[in-house]
C-alpha positions in Angstrom: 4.3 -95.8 51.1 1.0 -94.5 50.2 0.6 -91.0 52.0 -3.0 -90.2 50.2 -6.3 -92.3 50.4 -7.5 -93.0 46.7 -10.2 -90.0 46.7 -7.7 -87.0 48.1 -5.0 -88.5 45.7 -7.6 -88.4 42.5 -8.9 -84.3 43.8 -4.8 -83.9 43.8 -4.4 -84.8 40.3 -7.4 -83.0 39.0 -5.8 -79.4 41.1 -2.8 -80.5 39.4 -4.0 -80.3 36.2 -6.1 -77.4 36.5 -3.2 -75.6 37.3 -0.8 -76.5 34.8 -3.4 -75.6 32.6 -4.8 -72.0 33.6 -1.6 -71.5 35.4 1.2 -72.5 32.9 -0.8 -72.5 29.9 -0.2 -76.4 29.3 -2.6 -79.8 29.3 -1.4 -82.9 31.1 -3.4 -86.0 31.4 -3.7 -88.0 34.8 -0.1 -89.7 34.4 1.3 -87.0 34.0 -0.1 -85.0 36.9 0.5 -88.0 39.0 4.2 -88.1 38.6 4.1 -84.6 39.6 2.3 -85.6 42.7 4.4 -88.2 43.7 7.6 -85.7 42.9 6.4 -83.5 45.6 5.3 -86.0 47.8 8.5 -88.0 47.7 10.8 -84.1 47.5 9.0 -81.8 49.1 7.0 -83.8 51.6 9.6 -85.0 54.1 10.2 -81.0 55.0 6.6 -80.4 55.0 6.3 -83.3 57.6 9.3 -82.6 59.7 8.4 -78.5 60.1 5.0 -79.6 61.5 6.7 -82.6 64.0 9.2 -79.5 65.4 6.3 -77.3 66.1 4.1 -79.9 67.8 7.1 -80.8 69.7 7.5 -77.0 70.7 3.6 -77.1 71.8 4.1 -80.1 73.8 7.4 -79.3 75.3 6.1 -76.1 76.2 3.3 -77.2 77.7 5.2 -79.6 79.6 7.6 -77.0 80.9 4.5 -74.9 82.3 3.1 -78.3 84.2 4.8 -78.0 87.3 2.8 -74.3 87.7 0.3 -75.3 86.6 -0.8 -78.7 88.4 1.1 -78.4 91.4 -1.1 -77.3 94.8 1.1 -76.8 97.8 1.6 -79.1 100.4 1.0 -78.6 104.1 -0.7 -74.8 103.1 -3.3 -75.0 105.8 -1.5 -72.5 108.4 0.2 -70.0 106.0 -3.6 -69.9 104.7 -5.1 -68.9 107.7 -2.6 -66.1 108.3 
């Protein structure tokens, strides 16, 4: 499964090896940096992807908990209004 488009994964590799070399001291060439990238994508990925799911699924359900507040106009209001 490809997780990059073709441009973002050819920036990737050049970060990749711009930071083995000024980082680690050390020159790779493409292949190299592109088993890296598709080390982390396949290892570290998966958590990367699952953290984000949990919080979107802590916006939404919070958001859905507030709904009935927030949406709901009372019924038959018209007398206690006028009080």
């Amino acid at each position: 499964m490809t997780m990059l488009t073709a441009e973002a994964r050819k920036q990737a590799i050049a970060s990749i090896r711009e930071y083995f070399a000024k980082e680690l001291e050390l020159e790779i060439g493409d292949l190299k940096a592109g088993l890296v990238l598709d080390f982390f994508l396949a290892e570290v990925a998966p958590s990367v992807h699952n953290a984000a799911i949990e919080r979107a699924q802590a916006y939404v359900r919070d958001r859905l908990a507030d709904l009935d507040g927030a949406c709901t106009v009372p019924e038959f209001a018209y007398w206690t209004q006028r009080k």
